[in-house]
MIDOSE-1310 file (N, C-alpha, C; in nm, 2 decimals, decimal comma, always signed):
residues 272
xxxx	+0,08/-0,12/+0,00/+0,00/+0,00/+0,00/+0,09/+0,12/+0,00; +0,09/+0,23/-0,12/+0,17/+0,35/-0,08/+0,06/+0,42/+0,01; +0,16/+0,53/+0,01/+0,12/+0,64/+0,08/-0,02/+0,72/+0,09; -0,04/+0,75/-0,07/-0,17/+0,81/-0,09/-0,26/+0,71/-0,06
xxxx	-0,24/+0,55/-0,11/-0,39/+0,50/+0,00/-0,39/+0,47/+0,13; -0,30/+0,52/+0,20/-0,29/+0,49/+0,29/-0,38/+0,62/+0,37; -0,34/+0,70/+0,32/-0,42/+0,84/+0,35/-0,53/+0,84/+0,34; -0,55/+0,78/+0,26/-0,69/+0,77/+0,17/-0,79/+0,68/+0,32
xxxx	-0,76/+0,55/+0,31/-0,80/+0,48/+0,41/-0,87/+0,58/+0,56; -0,78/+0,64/+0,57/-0,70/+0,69/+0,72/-0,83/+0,81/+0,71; -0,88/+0,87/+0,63/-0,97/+0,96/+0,60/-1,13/+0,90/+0,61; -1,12/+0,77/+0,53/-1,27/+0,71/+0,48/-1,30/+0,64/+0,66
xxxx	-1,16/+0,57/+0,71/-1,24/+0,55/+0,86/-1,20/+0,62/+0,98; -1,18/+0,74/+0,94/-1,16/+0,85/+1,05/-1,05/+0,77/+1,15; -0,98/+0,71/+1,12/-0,93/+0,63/+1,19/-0,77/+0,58/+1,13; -0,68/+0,60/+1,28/-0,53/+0,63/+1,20/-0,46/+0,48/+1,34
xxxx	-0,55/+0,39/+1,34/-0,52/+0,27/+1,46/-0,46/+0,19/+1,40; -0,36/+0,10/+1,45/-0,32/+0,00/+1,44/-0,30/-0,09/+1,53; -0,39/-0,19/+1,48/-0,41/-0,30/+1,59/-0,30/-0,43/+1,60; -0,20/-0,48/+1,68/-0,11/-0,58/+1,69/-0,12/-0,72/+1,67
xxxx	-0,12/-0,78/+1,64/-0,16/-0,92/+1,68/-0,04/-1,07/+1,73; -0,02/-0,95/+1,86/+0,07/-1,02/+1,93/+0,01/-1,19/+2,02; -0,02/-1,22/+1,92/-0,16/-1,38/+1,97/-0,05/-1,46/+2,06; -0,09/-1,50/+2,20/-0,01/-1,60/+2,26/-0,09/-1,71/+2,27
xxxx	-0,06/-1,79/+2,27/-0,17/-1,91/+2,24/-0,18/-1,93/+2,37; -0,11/-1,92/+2,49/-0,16/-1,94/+2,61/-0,24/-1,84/+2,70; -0,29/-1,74/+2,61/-0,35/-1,60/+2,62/-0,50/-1,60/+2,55; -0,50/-1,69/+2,47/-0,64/-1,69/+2,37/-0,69/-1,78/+2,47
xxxx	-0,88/-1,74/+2,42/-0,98/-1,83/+2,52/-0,94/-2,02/+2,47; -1,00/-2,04/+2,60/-0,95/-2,19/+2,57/-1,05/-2,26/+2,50; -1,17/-2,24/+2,48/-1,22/-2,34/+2,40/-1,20/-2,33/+2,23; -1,09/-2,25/+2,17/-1,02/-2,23/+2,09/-0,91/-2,31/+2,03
xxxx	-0,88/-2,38/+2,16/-0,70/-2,45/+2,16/-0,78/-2,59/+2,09; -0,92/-2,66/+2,08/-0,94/-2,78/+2,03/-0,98/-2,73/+1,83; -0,94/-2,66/+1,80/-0,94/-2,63/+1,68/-0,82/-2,70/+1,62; -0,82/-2,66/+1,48/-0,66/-2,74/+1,43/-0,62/-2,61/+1,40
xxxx	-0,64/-2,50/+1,40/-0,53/-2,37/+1,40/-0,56/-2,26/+1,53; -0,57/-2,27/+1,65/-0,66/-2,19/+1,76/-0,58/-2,05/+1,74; -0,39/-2,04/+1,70/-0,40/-1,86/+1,68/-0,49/-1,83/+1,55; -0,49/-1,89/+1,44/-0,55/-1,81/+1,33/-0,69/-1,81/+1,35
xxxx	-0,78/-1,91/+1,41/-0,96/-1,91/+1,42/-0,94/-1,77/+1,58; -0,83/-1,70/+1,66/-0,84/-1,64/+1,73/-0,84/-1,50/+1,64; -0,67/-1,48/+1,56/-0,70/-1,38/+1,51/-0,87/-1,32/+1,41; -0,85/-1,45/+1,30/-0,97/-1,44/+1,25/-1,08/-1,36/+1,27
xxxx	-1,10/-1,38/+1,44/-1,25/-1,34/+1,50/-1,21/-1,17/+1,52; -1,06/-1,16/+1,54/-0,99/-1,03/+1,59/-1,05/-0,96/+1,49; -0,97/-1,02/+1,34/-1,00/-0,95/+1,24/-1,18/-0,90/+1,17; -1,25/-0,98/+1,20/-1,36/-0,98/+1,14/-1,44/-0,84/+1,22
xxxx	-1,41/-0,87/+1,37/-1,48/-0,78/+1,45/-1,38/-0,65/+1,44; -1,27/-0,62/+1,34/-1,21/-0,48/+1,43/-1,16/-0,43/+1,28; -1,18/-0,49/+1,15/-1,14/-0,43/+1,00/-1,21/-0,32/+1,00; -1,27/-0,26/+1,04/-1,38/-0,16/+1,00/-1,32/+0,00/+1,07
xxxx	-1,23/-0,08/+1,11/-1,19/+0,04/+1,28/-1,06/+0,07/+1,27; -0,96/+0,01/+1,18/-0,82/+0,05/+1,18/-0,76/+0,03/+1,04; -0,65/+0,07/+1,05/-0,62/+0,12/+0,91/-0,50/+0,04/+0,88; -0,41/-0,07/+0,96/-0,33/-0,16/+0,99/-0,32/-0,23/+1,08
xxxx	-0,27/-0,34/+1,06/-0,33/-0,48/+1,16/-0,12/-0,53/+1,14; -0,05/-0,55/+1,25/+0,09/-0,57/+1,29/+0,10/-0,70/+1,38; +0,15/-0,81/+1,33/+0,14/-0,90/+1,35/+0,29/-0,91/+1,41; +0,31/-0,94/+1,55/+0,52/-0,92/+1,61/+0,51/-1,07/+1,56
xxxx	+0,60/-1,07/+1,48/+0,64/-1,22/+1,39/+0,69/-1,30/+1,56; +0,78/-1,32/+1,66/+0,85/-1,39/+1,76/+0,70/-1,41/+1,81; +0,59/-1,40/+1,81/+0,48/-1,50/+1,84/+0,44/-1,60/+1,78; +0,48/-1,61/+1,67/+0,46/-1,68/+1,52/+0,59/-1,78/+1,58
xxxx	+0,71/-1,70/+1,52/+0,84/-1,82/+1,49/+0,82/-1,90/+1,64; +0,81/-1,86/+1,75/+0,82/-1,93/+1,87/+0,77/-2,07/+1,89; +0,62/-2,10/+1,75/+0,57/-2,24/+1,74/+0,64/-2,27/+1,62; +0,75/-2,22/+1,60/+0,77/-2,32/+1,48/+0,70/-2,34/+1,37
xxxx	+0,71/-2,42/+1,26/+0,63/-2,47/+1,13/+0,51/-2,44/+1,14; +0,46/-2,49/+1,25/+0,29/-2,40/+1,23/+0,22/-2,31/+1,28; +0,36/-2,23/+1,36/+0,32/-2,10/+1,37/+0,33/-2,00/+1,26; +0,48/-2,01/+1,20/+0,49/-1,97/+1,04/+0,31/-2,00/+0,95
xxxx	+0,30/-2,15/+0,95/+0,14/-2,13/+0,93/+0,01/-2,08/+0,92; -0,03/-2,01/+1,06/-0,05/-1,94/+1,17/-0,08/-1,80/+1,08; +0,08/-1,75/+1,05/+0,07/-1,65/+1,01/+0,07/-1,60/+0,90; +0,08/-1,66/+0,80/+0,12/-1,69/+0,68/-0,11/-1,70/+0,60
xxxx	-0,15/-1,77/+0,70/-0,31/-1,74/+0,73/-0,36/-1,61/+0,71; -0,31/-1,59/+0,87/-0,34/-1,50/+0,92/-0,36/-1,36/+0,78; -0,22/-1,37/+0,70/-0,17/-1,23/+0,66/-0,27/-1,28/+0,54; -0,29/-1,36/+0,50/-0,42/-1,40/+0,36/-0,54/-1,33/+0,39
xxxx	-0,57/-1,36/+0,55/-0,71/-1,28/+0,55/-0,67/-1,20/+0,55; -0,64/-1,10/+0,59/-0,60/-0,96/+0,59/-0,69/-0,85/+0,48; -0,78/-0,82/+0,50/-0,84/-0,74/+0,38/-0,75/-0,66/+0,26; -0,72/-0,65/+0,17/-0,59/-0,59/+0,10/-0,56/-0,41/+0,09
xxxx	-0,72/-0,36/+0,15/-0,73/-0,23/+0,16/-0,68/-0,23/+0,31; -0,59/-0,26/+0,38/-0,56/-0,28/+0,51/-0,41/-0,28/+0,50; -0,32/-0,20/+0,55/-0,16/-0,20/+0,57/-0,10/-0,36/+0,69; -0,04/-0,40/+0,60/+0,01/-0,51/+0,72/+0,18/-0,47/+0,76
xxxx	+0,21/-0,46/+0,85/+0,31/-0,46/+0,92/+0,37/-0,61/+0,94; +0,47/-0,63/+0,90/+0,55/-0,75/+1,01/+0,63/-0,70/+1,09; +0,60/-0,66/+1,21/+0,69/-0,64/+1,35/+0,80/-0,77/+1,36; +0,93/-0,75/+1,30/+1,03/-0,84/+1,30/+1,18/-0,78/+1,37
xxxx	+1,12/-0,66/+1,30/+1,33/-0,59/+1,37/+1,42/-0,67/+1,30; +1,42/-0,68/+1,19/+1,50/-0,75/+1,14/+1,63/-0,65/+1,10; +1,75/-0,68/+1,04/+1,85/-0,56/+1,02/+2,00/-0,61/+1,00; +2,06/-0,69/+0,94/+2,17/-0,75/+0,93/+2,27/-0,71/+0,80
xxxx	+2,38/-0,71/+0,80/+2,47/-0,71/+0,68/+2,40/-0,74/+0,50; +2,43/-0,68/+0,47/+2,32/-0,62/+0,33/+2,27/-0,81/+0,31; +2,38/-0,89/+0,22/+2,33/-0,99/+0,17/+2,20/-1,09/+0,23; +2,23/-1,05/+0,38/+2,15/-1,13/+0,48/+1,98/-1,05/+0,48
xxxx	+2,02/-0,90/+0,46/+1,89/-0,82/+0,52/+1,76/-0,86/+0,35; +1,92/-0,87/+0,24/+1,82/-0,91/+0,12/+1,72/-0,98/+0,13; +1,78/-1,14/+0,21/+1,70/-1,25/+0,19/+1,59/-1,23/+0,32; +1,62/-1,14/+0,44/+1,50/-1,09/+0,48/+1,42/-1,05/+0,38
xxxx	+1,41/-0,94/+0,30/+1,35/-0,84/+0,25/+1,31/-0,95/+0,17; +1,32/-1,04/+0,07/+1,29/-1,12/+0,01/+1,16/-1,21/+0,08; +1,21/-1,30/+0,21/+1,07/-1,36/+0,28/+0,96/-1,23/+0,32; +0,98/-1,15/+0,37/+0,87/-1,07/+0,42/+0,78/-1,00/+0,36
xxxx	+0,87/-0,98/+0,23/+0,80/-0,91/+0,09/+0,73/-0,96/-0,02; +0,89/-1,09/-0,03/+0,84/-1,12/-0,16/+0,70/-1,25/-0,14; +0,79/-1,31/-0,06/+0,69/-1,41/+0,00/+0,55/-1,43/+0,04; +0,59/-1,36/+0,17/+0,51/-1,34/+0,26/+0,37/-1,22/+0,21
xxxx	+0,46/-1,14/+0,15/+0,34/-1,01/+0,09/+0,35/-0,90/+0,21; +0,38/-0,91/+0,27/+0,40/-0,76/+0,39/+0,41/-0,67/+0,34; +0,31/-0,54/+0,37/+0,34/-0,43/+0,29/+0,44/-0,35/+0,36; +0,49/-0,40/+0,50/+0,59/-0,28/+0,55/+0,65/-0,39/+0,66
xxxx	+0,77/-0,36/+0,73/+0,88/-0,44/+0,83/+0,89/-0,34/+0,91; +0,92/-0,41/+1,02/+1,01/-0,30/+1,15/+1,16/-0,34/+1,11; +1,29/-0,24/+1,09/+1,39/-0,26/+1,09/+1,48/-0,21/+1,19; +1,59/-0,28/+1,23/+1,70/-0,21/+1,31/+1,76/-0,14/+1,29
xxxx	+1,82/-0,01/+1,27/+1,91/+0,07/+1,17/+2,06/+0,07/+1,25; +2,07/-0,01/+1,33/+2,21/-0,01/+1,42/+2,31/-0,05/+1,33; +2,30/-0,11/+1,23/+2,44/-0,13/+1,17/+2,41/-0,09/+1,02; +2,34/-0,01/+1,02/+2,39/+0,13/+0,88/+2,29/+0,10/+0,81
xxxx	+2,32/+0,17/+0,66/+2,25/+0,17/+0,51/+2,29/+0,05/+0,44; +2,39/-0,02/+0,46/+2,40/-0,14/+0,40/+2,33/-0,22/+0,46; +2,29/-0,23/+0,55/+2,16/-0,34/+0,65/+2,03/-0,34/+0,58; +1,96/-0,18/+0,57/+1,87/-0,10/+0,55/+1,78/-0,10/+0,44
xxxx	+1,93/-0,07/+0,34/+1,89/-0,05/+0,19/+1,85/-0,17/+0,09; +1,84/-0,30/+0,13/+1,83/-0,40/+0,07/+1,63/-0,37/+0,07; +1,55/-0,35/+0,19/+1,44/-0,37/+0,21/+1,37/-0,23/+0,13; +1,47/-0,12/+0,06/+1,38/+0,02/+0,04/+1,40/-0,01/-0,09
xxxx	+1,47/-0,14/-0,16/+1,44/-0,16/-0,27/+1,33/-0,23/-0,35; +1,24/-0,26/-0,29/+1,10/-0,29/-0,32/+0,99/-0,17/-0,31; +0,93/-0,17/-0,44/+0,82/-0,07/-0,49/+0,74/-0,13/-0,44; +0,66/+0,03/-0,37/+0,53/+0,02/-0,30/+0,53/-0,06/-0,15
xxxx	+0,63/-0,07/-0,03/+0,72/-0,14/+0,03/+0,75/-0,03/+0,12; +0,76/-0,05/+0,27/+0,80/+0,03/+0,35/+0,89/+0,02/+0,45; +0,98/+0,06/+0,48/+1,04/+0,03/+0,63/+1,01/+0,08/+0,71; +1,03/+0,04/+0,84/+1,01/+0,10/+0,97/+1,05/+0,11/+1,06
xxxx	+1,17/+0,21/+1,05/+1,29/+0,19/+1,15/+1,27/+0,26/+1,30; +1,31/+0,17/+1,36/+1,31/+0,23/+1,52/+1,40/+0,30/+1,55; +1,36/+0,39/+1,60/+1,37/+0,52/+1,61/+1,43/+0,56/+1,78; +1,32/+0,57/+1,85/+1,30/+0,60/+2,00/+1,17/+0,53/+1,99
xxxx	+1,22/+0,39/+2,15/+1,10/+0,28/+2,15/+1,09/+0,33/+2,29; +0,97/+0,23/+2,35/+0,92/+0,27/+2,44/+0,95/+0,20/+2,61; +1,02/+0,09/+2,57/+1,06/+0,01/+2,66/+1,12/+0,05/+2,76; +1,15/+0,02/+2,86/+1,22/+0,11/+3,01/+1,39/+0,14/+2,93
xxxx	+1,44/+0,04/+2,90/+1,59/+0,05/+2,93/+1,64/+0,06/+2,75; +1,51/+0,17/+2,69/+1,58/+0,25/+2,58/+1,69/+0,38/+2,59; +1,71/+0,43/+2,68/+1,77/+0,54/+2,73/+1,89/+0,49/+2,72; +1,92/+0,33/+2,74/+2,05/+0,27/+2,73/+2,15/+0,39/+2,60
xxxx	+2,10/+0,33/+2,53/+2,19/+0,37/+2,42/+2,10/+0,52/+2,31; +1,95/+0,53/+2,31/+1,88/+0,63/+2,24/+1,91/+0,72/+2,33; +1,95/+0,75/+2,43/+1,95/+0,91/+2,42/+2,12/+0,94/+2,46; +2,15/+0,86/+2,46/+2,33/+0,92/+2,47/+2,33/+1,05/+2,36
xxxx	+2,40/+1,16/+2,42/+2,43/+1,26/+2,36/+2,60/+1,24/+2,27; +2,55/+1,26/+2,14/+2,72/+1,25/+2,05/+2,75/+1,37/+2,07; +2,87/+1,39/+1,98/+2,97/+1,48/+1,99/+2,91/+1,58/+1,94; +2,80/+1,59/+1,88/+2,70/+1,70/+1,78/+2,65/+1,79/+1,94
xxxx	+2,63/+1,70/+2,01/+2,56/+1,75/+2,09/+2,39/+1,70/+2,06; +2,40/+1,65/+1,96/+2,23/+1,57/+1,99/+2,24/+1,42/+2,02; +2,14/+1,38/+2,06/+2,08/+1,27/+2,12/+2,13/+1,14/+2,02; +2,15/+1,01/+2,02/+2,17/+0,91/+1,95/+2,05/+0,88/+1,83
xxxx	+1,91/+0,92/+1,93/+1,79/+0,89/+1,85/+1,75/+1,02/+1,73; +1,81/+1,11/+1,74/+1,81/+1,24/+1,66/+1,87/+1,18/+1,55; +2,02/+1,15/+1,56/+2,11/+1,10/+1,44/+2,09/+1,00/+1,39; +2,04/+0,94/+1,47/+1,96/+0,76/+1,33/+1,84/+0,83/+1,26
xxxx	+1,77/+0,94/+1,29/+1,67/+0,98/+1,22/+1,69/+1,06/+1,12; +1,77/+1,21/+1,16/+1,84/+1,30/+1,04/+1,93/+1,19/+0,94; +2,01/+1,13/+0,94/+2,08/+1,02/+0,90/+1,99/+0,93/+0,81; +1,95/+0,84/+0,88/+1,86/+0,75/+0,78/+1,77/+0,81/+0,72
xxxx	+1,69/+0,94/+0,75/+1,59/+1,01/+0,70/+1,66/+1,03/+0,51; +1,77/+1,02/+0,48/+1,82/+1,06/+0,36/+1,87/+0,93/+0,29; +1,80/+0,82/+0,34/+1,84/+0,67/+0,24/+1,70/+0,69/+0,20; +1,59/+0,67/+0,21/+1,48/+0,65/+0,16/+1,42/+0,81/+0,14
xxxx	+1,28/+0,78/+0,13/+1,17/+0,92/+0,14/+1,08/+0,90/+0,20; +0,98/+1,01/+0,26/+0,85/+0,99/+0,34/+0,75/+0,89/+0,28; +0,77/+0,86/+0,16/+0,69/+0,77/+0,05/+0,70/+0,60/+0,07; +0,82/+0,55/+0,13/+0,89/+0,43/+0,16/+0,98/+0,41/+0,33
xxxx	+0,95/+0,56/+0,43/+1,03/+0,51/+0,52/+0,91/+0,59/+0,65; +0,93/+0,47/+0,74/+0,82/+0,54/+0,85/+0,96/+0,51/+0,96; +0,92/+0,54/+1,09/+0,98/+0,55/+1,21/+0,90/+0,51/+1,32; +0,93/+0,43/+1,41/+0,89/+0,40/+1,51/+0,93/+0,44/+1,67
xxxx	+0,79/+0,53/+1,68/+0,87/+0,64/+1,81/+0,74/+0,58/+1,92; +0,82/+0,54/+2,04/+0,70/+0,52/+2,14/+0,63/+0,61/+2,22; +0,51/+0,56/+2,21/+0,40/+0,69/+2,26/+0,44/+0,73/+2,41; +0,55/+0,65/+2,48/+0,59/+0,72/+2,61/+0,68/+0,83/+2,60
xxxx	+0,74/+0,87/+2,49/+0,79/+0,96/+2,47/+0,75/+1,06/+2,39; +0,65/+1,06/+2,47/+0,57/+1,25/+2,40/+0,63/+1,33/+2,38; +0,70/+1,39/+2,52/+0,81/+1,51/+2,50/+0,88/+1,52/+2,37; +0,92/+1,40/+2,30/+1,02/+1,39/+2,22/+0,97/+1,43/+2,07
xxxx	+0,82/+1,43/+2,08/+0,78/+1,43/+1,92/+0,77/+1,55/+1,83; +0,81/+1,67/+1,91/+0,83/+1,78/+1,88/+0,96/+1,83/+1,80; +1,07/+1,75/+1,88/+1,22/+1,78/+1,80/+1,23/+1,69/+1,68; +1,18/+1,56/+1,70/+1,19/+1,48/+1,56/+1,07/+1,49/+1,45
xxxx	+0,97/+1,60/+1,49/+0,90/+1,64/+1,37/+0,96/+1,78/+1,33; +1,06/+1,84/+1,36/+1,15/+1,90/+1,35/+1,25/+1,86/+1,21; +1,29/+1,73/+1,24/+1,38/+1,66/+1,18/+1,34/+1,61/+1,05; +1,21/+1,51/+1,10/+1,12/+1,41/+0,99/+0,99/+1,51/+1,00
xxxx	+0,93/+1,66/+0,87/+0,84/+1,67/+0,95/+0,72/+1,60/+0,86; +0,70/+1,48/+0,76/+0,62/+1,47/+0,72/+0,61/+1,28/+0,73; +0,68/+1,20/+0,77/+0,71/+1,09/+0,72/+0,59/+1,04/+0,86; +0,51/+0,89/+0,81/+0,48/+0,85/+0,90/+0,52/+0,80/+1,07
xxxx	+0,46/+0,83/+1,14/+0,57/+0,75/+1,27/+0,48/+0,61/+1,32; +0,53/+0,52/+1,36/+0,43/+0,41/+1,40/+0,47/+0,42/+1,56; +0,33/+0,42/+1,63/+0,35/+0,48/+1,76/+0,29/+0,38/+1,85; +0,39/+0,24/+1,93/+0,32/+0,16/+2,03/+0,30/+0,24/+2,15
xxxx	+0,23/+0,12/+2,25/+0,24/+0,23/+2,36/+0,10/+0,29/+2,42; +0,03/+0,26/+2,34/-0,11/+0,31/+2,41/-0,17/+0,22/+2,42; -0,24/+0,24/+2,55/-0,32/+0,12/+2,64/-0,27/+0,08/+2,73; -0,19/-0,07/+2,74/-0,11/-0,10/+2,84/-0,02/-0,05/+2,92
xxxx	+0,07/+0,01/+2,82/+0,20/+0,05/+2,86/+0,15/+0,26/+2,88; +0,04/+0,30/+2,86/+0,01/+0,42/+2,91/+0,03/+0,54/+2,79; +0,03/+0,53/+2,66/+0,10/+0,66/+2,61/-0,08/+0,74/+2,64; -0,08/+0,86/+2,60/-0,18/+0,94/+2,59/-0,19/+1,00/+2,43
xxxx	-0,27/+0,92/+2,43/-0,32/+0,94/+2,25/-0,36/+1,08/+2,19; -0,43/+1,20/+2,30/-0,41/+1,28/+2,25/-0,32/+1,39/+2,29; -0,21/+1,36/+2,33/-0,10/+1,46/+2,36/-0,01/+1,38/+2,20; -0,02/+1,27/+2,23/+0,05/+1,23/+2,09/+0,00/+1,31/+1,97
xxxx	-0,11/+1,30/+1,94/-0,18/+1,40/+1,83/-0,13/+1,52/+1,85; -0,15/+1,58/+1,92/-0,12/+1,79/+1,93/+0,01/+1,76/+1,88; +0,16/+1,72/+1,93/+0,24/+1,69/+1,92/+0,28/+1,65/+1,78; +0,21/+1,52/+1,74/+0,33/+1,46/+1,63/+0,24/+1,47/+1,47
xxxx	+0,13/+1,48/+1,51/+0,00/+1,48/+1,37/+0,04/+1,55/+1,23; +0,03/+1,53/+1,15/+0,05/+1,65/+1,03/-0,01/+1,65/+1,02; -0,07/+1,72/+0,83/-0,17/+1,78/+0,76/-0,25/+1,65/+0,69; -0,14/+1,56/+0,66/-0,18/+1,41/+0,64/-0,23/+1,34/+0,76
xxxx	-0,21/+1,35/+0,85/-0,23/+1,24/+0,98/-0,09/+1,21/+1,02; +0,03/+1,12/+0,94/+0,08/+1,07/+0,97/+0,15/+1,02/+1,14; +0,04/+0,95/+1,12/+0,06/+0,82/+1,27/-0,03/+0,73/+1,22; +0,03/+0,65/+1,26/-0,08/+0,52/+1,30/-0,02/+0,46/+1,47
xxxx	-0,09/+0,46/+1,54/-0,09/+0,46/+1,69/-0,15/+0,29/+1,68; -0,05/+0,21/+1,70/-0,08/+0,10/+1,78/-0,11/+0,04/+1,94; -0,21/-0,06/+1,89/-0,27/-0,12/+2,05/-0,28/-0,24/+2,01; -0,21/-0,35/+2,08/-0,21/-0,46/+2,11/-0,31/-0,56/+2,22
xxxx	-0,20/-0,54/+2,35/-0,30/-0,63/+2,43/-0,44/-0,58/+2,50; -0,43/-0,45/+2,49/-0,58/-0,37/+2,54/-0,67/-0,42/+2,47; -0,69/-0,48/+2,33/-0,80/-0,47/+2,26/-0,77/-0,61/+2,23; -0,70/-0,66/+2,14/-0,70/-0,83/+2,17/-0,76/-0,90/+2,28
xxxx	-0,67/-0,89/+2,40/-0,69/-0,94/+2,53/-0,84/-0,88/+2,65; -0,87/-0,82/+2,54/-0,98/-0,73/+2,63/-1,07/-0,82/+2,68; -1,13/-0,91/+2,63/-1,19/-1,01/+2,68/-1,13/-1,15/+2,67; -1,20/-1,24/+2,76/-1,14/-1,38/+2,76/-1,22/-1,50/+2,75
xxxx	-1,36/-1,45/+2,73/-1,46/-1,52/+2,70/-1,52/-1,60/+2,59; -1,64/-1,67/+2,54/-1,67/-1,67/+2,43/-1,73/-1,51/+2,34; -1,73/-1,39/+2,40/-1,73/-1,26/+2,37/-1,63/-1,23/+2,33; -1,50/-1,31/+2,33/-1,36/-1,20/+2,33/-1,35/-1,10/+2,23
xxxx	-1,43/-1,17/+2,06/-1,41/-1,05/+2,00/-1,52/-0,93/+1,96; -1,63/-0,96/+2,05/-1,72/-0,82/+2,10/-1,60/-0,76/+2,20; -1,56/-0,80/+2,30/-1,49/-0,72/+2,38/-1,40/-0,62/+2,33; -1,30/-0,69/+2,20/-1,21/-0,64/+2,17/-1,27/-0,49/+2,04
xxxx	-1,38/-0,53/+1,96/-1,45/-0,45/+1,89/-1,43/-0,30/+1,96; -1,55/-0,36/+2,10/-1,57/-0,22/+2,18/-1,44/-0,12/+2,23; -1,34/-0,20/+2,22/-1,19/-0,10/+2,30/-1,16/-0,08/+2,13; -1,15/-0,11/+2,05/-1,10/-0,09/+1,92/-1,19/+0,08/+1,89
xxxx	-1,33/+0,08/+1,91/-1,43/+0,14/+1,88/-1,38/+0,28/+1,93; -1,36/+0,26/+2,11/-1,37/+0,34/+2,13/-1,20/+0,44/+2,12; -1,12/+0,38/+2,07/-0,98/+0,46/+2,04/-1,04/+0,51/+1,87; -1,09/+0,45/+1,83/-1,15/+0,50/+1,64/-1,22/+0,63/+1,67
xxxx	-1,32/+0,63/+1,79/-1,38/+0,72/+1,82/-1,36/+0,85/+1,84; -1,25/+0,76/+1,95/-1,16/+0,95/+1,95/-1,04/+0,95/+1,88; -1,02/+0,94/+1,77/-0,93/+0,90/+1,70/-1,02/+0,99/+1,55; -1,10/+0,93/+1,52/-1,20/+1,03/+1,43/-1,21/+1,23/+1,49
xxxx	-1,20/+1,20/+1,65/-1,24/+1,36/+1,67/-1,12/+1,44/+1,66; -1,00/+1,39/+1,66/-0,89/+1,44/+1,69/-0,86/+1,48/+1,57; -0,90/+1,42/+1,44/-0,85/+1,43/+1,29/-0,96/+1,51/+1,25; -1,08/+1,50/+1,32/-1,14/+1,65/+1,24/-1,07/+1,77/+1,33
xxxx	-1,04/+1,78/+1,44/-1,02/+1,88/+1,49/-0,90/+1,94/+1,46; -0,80/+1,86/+1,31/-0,69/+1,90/+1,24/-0,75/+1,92/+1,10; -0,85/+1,94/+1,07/-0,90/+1,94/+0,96/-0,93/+1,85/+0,85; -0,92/+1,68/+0,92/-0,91/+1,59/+0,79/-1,04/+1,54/+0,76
């Protein structure tokens, strides 16, 4: 999916969500596990009840590879259903020495069909540049995440005097374009979305972080929104895990519903 339908989408359901599908099979209801596929008949029901509501659905692949062959299976499903007017993400982090990142960029693309990857950008443009060579294809490099013990190394100050996470962004921001490169900034760092739309001011950012882990969705908006939208604000276990019932995917609908809700008011109240 480029850019313009992505926009496009993001307009027709007032809605700039992305929902995870971090499926643990020890997390899905149990009268599910006597199926012959219980994550995909789990996602499935995710899917059916919550397409209407988000504009990308991000599957973290290490839930998948962790069962092996028929988790690959699993998701490999999973990404078929996937409505095609729908952005899919593979949450992989993948990022290695060009020849290796190819044959990445090869499974998740060519294969698989993923319209976009999370990548590592720690060991440069030769990691990088194997995956921006696919048309209509996106990367999504992490940027500033949201986990406690990112501060390790993202905010060390270089010799510039800016931040570690500033110079992976000004830097990589000039391998690709806003057309083929998004950034993944976690919604706990609000403060921060002001200097890196400074930097990147029009490229999408993929923003985890709300729900569980606490970001505030509309300080995110005032902060990082443009004239396009550009965000799509992920939620994982809030809306998946919302229920544990034979209701789980009414439950998960209703928490999907109500982040679209205000997610719709925020984008008229930028004029989209």
């Amino acid at each position: 999916m480029d850019k313009k339908n992505l926009i496009k989408q993001i307009k027709l359901k007032r809605s700039f969500l992305c929902i995870g599908l971090d499926t643990d099979i020890n997390k899905i209801p149990s009268y599910l596990l006597g199926l012959d596929d219980p994550v995909f008949e789990f996602n499935k029901k995710i899917i059916d009840s919550t397409k209407d509501l988000c504009v990308a659905y991000k599957p973290n692949i290490a839930f998948y590879e962790s069962m092996g062959v028929k988790g690959w299976q699993s998701l490999q499903r999973t990404l078929d259903y996937i409505p095609n007017d729908i952005l899919t993400i593979a949450d992989a982090k993948r990022g290695d020495i060009g020849n290796t990142s190819n044959m990445y960029a090869k499974s998740f693309f060519e294969h698989m069909n993923f319209d976009a990857i999370t990548v590592a950008p720690y060991m440069g443009l030769d990691s990088v540049k194997p995956f921006l060579e696919f048309e209509n294809k996106w990367v999504i490099l992490l940027a500033l995440t949201s986990n406690p013990s990112s501060s390790d190394f993202q905010n060390i100050k270089t010799q510039s005097g800016k931040q570690l996470f500033e110079e992976v962004i000004e830097k990589s921001s000039k391998w690709g374009t806003d057309s083929n490169m998004m950034y993944v900034v976690g919604a706990t760092r609000a403060s921060s979305f002001n200097q890196i739309r400074k930097i990147i001011p029009n490229h999408f950012l993929l923003v985890p972080g709300v729900g569980v882990q606490g970001g505030d969705l509309q300080e995110i908006s005032q902060h990082a929104m443009t004239s396009d939208c550009g965000l799509l604000v992920n939620s994982s276990r809030s809306i998946i895990y919302a229920g544990h019932g034979i209701d789980f995917a009414e439950k998960a609908r209703n928490e999907a519903k109500g982040l679209q809700s205000k997610m719709s008011s925020l984008l008229e109240s930028k004029g989209l």
